[in-house]
mmCIF file of the N, C-alpha and C atoms, coordinates in Angstrom:
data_MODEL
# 
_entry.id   MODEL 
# 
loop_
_atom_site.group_PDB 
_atom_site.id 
_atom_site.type_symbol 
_atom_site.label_atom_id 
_atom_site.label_alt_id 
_atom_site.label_comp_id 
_atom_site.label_asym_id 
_atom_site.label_entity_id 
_atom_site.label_seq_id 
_atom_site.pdbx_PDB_ins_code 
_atom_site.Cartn_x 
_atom_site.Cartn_y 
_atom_site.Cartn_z 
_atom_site.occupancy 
_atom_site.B_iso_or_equiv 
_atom_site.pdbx_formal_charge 
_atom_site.auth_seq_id 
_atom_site.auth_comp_id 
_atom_site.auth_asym_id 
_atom_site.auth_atom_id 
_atom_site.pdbx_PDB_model_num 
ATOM 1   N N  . UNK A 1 1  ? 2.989  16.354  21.875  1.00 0.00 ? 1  UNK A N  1 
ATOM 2   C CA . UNK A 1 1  ? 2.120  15.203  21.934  1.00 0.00 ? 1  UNK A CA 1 
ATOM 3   C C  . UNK A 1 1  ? 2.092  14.533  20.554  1.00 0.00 ? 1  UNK A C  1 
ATOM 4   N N  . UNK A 1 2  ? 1.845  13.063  20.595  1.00 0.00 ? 2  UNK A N  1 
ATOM 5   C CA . UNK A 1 2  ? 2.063  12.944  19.237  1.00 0.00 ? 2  UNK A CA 1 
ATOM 6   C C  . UNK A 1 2  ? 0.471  12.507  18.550  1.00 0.00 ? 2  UNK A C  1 
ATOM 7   N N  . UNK A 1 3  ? 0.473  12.345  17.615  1.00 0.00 ? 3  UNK A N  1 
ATOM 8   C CA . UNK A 1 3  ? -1.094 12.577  17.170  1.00 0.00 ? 3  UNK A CA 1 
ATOM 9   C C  . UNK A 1 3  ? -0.917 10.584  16.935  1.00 0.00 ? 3  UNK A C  1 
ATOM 10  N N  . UNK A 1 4  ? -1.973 9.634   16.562  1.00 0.00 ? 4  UNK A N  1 
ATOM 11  C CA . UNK A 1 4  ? -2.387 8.507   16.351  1.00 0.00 ? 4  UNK A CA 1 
ATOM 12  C C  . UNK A 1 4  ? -2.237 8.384   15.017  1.00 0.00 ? 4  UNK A C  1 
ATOM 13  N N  . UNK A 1 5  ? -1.444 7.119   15.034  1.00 0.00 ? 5  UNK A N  1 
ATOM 14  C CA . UNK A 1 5  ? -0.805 7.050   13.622  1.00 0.00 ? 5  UNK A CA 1 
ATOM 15  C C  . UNK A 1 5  ? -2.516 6.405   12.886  1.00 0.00 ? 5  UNK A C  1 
ATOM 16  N N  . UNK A 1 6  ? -2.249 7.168   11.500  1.00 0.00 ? 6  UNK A N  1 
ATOM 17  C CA . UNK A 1 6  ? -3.746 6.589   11.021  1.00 0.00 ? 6  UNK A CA 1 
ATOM 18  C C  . UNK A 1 6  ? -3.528 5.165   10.614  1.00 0.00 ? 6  UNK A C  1 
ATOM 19  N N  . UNK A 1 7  ? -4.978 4.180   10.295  1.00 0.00 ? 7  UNK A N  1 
ATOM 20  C CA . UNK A 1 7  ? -4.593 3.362   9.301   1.00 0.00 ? 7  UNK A CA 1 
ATOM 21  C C  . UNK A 1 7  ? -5.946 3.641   8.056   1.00 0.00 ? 7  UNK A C  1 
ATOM 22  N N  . UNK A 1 8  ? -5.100 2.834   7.202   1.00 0.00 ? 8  UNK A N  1 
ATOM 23  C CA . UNK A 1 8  ? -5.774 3.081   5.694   1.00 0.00 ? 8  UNK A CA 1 
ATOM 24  C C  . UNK A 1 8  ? -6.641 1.652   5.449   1.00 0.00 ? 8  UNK A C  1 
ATOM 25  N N  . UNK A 1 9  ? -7.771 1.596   5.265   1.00 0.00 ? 9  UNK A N  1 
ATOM 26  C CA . UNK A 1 9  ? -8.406 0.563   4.770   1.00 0.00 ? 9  UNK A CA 1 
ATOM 27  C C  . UNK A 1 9  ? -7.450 -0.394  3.228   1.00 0.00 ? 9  UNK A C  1 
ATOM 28  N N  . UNK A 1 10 ? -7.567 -1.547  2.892   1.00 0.00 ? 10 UNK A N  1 
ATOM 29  C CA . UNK A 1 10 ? -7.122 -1.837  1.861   1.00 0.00 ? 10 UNK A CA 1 
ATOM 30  C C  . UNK A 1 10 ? -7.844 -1.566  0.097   1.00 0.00 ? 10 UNK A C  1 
ATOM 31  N N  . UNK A 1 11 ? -8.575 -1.091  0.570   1.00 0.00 ? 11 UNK A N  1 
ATOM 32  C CA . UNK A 1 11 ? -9.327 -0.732  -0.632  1.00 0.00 ? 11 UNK A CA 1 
ATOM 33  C C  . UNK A 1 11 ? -8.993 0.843   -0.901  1.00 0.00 ? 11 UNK A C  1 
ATOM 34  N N  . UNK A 1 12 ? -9.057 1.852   0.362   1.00 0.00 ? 12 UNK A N  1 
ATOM 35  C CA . UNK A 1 12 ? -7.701 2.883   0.117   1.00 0.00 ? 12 UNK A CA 1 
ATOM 36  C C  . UNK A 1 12 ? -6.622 2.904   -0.249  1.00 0.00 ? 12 UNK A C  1 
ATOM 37  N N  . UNK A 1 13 ? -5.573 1.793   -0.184  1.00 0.00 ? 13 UNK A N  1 
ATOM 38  C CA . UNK A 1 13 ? -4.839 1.616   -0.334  1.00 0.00 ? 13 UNK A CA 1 
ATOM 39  C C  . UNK A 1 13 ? -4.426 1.631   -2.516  1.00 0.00 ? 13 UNK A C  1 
ATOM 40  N N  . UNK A 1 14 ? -5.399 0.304   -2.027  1.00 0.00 ? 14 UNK A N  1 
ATOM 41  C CA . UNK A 1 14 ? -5.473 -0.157  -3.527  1.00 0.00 ? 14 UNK A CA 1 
ATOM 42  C C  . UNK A 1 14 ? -5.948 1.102   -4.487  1.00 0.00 ? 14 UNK A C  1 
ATOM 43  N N  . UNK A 1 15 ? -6.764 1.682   -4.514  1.00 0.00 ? 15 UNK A N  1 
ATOM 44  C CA . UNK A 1 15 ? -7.318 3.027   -4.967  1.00 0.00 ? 15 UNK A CA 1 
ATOM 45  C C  . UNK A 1 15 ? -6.216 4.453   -5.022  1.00 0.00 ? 15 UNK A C  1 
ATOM 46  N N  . UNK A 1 16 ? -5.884 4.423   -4.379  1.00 0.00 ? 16 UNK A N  1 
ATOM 47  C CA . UNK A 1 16 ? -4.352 4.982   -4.279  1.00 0.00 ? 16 UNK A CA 1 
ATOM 48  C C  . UNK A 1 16 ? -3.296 4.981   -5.117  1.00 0.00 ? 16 UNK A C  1 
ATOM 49  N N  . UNK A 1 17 ? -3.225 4.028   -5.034  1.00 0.00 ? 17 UNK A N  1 
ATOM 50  C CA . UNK A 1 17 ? -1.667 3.453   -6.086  1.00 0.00 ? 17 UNK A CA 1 
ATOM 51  C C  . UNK A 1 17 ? -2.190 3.563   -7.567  1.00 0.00 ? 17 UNK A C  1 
ATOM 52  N N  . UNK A 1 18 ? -3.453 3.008   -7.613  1.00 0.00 ? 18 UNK A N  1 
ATOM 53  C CA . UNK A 1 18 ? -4.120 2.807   -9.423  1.00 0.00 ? 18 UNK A CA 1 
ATOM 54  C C  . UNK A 1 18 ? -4.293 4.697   -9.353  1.00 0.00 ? 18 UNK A C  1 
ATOM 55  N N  . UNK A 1 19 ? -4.648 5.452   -8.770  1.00 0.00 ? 19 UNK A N  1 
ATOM 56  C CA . UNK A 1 19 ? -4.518 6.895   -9.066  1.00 0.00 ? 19 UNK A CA 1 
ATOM 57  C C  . UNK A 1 19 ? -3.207 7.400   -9.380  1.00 0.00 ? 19 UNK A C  1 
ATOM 58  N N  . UNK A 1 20 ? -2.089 7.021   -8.726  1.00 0.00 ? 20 UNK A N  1 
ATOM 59  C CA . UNK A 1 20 ? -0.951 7.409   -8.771  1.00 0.00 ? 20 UNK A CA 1 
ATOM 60  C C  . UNK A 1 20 ? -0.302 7.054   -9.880  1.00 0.00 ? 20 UNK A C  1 
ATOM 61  N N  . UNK A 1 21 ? -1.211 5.696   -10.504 1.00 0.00 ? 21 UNK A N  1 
ATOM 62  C CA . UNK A 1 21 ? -0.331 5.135   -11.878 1.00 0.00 ? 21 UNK A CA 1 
ATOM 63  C C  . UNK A 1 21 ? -1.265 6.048   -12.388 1.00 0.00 ? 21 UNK A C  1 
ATOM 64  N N  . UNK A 1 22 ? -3.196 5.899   -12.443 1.00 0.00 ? 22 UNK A N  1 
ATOM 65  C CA . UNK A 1 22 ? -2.879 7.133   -13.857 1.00 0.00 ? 22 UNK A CA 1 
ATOM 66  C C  . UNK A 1 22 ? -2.752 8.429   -13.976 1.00 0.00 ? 22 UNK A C  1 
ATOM 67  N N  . UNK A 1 23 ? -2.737 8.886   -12.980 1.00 0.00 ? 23 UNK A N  1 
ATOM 68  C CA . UNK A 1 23 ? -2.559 10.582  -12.811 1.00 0.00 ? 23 UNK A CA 1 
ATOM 69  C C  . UNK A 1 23 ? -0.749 10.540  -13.532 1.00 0.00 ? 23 UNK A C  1 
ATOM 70  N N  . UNK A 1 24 ? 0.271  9.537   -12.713 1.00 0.00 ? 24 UNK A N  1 
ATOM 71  C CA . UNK A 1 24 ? 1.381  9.736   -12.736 1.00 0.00 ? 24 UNK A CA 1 
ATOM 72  C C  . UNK A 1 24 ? 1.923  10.920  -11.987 1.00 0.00 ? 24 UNK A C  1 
ATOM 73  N N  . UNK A 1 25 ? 1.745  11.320  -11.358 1.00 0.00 ? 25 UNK A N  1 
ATOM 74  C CA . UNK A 1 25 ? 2.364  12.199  -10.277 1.00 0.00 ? 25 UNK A CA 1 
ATOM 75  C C  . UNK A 1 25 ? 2.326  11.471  -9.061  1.00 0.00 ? 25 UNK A C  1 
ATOM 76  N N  . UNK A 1 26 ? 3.256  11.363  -8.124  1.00 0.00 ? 26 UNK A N  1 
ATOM 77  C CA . UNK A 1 26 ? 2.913  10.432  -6.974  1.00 0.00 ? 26 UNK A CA 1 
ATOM 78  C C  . UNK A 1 26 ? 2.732  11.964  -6.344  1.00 0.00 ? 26 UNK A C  1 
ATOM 79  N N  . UNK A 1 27 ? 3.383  12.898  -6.155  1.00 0.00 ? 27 UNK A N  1 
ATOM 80  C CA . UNK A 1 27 ? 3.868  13.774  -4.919  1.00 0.00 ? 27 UNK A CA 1 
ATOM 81  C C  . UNK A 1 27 ? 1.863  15.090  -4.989  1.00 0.00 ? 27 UNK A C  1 
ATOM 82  N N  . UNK A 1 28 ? 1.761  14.896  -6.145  1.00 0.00 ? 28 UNK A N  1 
ATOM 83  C CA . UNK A 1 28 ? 0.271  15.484  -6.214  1.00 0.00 ? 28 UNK A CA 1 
ATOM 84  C C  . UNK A 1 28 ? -0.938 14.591  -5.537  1.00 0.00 ? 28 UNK A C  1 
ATOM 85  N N  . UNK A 1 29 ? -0.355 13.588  -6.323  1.00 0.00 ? 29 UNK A N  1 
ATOM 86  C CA . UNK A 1 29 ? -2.152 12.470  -5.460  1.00 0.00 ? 29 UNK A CA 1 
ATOM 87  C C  . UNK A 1 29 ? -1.584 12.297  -4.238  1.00 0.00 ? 29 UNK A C  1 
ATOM 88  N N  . UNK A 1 30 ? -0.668 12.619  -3.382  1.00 0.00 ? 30 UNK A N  1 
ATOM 89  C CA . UNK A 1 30 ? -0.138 12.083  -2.204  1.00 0.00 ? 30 UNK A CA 1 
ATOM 90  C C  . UNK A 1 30 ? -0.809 13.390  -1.392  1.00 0.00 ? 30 UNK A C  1 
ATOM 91  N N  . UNK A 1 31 ? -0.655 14.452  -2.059  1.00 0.00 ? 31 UNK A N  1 
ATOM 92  C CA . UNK A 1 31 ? -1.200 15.758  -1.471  1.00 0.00 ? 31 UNK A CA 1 
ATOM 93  C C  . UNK A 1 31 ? -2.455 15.820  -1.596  1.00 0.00 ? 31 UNK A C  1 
ATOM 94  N N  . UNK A 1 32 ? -2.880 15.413  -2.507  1.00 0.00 ? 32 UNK A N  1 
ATOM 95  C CA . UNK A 1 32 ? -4.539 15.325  -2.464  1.00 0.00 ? 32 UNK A CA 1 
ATOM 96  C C  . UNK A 1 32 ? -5.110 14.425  -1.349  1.00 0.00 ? 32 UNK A C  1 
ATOM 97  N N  . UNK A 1 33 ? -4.498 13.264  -1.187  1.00 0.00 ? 33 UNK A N  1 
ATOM 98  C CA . UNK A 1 33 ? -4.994 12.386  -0.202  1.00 0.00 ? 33 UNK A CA 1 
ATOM 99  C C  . UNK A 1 33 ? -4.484 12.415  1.178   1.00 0.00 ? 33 UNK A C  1 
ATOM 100 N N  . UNK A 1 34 ? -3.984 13.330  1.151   1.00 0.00 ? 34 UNK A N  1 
ATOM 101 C CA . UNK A 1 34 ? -3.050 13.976  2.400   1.00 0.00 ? 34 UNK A CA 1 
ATOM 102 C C  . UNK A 1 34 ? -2.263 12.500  3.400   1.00 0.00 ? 34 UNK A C  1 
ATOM 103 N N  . UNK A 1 35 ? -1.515 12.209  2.466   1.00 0.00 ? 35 UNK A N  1 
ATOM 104 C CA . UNK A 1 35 ? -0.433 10.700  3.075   1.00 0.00 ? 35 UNK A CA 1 
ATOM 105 C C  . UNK A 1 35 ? 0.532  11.886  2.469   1.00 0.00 ? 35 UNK A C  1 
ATOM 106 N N  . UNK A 1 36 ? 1.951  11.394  2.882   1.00 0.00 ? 36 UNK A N  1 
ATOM 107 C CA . UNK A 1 36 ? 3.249  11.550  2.634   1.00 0.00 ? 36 UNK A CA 1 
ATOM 108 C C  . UNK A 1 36 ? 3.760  10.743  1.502   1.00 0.00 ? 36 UNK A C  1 
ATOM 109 N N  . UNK A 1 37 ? 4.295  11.405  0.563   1.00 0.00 ? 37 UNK A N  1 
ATOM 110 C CA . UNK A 1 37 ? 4.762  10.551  -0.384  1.00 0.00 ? 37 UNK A CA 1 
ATOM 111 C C  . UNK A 1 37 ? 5.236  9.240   -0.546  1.00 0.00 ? 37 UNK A C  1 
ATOM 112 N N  . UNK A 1 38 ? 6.501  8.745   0.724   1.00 0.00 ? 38 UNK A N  1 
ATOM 113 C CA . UNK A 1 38 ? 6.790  7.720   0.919   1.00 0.00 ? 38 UNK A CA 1 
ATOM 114 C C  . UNK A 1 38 ? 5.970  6.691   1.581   1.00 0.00 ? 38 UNK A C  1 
ATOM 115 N N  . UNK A 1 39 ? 5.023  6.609   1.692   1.00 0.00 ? 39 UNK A N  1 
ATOM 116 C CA . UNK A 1 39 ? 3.890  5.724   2.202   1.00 0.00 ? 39 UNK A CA 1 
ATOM 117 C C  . UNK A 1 39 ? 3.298  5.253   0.848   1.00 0.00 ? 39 UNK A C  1 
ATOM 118 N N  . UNK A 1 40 ? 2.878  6.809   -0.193  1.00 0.00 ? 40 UNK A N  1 
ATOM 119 C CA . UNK A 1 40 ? 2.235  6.012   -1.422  1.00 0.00 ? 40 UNK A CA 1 
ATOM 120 C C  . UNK A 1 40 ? 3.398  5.510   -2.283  1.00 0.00 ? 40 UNK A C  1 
ATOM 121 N N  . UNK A 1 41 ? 4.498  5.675   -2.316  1.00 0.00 ? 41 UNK A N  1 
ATOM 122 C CA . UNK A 1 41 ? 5.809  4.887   -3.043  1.00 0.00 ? 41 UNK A CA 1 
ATOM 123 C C  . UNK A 1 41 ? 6.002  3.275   -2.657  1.00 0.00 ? 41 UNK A C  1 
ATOM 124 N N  . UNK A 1 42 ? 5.332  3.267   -0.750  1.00 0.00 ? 42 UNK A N  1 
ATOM 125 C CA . UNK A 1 42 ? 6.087  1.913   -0.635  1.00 0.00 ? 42 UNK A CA 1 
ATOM 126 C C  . UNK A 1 42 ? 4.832  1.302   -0.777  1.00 0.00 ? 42 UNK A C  1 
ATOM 127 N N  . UNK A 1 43 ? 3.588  1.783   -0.810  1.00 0.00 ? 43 UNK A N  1 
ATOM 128 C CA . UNK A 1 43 ? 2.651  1.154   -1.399  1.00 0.00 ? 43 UNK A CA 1 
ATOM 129 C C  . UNK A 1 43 ? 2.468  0.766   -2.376  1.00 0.00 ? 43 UNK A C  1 
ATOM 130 N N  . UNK A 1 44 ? 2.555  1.153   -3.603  1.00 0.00 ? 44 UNK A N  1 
ATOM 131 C CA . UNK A 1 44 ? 3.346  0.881   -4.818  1.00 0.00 ? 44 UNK A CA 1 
ATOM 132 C C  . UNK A 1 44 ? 3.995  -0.331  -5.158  1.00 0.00 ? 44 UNK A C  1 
ATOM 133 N N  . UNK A 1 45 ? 5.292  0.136   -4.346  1.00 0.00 ? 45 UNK A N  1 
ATOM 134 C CA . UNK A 1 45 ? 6.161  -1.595  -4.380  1.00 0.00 ? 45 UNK A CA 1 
ATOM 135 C C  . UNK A 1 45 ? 6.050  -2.715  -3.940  1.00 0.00 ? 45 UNK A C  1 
ATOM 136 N N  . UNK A 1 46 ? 4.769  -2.387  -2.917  1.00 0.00 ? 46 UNK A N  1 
ATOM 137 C CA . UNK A 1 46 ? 4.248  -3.312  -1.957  1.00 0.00 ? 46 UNK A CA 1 
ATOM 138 C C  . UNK A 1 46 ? 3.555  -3.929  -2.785  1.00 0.00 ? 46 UNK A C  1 
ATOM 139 N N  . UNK A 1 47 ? 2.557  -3.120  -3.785  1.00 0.00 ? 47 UNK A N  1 
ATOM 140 C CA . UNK A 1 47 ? 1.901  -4.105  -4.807  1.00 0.00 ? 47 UNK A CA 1 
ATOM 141 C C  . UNK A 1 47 ? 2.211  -4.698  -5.538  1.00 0.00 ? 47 UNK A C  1 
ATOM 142 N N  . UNK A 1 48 ? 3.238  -3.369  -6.002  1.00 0.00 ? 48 UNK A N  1 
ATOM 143 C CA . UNK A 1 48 ? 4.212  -4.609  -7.216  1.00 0.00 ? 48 UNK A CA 1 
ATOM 144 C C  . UNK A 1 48 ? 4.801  -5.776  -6.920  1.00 0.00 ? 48 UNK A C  1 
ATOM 145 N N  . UNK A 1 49 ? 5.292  -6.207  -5.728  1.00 0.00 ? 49 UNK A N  1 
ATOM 146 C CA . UNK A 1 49 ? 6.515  -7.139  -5.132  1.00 0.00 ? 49 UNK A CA 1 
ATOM 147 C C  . UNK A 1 49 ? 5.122  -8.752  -4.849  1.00 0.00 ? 49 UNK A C  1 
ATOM 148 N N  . UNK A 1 50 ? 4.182  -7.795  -4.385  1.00 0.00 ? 50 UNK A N  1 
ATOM 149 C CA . UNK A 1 50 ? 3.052  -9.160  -4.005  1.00 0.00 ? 50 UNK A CA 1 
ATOM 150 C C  . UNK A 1 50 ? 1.797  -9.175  -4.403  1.00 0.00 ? 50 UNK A C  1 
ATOM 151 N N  . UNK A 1 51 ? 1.251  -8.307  -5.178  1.00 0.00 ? 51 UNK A N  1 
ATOM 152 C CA . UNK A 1 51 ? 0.262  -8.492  -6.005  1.00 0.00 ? 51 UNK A CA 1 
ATOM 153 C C  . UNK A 1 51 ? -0.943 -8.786  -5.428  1.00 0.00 ? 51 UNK A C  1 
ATOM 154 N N  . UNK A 1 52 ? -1.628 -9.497  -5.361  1.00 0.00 ? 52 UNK A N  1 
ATOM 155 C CA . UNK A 1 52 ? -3.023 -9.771  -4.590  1.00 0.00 ? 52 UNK A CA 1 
ATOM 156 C C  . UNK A 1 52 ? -2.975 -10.170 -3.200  1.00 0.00 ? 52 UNK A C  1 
ATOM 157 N N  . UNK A 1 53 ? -1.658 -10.208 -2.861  1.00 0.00 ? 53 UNK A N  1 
ATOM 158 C CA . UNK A 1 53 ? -1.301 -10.376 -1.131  1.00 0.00 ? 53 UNK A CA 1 
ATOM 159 C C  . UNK A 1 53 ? -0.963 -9.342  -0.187  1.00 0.00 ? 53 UNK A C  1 
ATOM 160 N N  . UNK A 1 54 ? -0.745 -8.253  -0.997  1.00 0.00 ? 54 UNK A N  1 
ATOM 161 C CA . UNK A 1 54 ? -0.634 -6.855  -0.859  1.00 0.00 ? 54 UNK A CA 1 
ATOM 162 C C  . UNK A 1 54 ? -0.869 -6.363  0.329   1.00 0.00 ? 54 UNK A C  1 
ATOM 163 N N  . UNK A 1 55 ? -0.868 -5.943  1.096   1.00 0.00 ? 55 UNK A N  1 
ATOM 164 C CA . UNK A 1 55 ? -1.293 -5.460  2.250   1.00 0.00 ? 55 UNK A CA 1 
ATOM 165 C C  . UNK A 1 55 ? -2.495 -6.133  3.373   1.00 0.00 ? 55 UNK A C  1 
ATOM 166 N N  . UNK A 1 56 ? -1.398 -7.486  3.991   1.00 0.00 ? 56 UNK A N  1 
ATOM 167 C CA . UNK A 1 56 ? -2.762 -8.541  4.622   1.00 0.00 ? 56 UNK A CA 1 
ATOM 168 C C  . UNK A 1 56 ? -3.474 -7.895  6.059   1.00 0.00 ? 56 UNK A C  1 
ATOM 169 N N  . UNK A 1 57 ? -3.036 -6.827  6.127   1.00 0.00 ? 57 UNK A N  1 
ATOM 170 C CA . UNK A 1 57 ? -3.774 -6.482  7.671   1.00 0.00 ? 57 UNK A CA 1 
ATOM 171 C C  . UNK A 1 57 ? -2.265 -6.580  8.783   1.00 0.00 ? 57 UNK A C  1 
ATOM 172 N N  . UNK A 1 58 ? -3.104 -5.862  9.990   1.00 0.00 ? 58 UNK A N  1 
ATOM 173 C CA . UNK A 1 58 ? -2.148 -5.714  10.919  1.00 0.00 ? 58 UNK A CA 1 
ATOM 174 C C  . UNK A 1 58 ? -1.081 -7.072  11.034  1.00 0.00 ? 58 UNK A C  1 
ATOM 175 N N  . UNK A 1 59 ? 0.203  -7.036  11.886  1.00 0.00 ? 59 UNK A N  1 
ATOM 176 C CA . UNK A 1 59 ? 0.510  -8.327  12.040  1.00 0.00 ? 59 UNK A CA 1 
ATOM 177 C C  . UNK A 1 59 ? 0.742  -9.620  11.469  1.00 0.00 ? 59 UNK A C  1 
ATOM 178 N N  . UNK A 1 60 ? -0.251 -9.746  10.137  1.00 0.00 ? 60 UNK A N  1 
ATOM 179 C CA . UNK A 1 60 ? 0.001  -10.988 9.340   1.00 0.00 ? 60 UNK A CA 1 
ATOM 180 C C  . UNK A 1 60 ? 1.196  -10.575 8.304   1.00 0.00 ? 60 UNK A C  1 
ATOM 181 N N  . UNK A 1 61 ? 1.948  -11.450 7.977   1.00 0.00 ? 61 UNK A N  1 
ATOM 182 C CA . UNK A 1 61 ? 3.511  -11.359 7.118   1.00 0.00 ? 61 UNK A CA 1 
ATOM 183 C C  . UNK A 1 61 ? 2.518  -11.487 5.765   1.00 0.00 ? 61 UNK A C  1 
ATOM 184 N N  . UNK A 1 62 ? 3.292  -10.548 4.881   1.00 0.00 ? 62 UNK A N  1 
ATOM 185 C CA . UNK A 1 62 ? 3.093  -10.463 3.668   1.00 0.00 ? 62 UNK A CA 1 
ATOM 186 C C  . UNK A 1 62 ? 3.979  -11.546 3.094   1.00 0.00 ? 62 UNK A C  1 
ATOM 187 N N  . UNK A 1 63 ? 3.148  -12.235 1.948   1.00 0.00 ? 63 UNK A N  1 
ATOM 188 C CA . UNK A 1 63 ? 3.694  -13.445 1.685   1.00 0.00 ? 63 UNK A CA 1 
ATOM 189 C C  . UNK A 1 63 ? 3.952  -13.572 -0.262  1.00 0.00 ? 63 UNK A C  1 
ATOM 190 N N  . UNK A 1 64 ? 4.151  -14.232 -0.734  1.00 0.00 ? 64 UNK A N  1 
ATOM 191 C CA . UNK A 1 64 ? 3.866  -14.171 -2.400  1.00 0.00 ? 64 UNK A CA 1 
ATOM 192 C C  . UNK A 1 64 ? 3.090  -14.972 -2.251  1.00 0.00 ? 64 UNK A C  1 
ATOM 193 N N  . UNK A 1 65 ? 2.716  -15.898 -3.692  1.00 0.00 ? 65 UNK A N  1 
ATOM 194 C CA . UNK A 1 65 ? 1.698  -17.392 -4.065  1.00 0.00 ? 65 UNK A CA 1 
ATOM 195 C C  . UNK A 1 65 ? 2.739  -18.299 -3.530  1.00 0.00 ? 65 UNK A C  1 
ATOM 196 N N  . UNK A 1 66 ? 4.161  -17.841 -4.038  1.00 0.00 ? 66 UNK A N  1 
ATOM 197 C CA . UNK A 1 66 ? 4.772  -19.444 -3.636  1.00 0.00 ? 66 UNK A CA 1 
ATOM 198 C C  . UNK A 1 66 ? 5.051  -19.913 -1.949  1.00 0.00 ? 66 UNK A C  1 
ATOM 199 N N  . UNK A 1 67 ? 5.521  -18.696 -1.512  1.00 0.00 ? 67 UNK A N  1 
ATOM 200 C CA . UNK A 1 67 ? 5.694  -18.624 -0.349  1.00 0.00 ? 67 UNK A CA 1 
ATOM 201 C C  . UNK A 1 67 ? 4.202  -18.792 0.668   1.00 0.00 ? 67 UNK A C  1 
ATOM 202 N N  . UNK A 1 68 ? 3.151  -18.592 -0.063  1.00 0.00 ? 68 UNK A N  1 
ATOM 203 C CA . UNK A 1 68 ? 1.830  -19.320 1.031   1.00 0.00 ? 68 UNK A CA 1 
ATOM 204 C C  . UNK A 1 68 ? 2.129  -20.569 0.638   1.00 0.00 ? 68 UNK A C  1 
ATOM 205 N N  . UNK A 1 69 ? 2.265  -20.976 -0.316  1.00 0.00 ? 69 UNK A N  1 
ATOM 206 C CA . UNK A 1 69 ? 2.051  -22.501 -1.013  1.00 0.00 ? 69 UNK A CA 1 
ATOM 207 C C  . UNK A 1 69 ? 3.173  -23.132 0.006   1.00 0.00 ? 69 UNK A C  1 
ATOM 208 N N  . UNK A 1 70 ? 4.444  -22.589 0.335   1.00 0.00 ? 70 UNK A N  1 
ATOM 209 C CA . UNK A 1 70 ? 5.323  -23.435 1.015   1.00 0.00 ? 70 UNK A CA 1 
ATOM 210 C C  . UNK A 1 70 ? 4.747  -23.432 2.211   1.00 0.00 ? 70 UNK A C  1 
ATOM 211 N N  . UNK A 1 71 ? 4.211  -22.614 2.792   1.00 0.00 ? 71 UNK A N  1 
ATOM 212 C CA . UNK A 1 71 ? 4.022  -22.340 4.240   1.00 0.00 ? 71 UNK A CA 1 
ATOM 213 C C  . UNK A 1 71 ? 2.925  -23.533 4.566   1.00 0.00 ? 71 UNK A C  1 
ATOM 214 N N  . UNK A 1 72 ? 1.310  -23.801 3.952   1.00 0.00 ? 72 UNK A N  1 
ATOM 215 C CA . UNK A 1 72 ? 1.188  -24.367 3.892   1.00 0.00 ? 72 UNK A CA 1 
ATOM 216 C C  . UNK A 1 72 ? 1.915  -26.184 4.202   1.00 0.00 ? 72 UNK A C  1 
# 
């Protein structure tokens, strides 16, 4: 049976990654927070790549500044 994939609030998220930068261990705070490493890695790049657009919720496309600005 398979278990329900969780989801993470964005403020988990965000809280996450700033632990992982200052602890610097990803594979420890990943175990502490019991996620899989590669979830807090692509979270990570997810922030890095878009910054305050970071993780918009189910369904909505992650976008940059310029790319809302074009969409617009």
């Amino acid at each position: 049976m398979r278990s329900k994939p969780k989801h993470y609030t964005l403020e988990f998220k965000q809280k996450a990654v700033e632990l992982s930068y200052a602890k610097g261990n990803v594979k420890k705070v990943s175990e502490d927070l019991d996620i899989f490493p590669s979830v807090l890695y692509r979270w990570r790049k997810e922030l890095k790549d878009y910054g305050k657009n970071s993780f918009p919720g189910r369904g909505k496309p992650k976008l940059t500044d310029e790319e809302k600005e074009i969409a617009r």
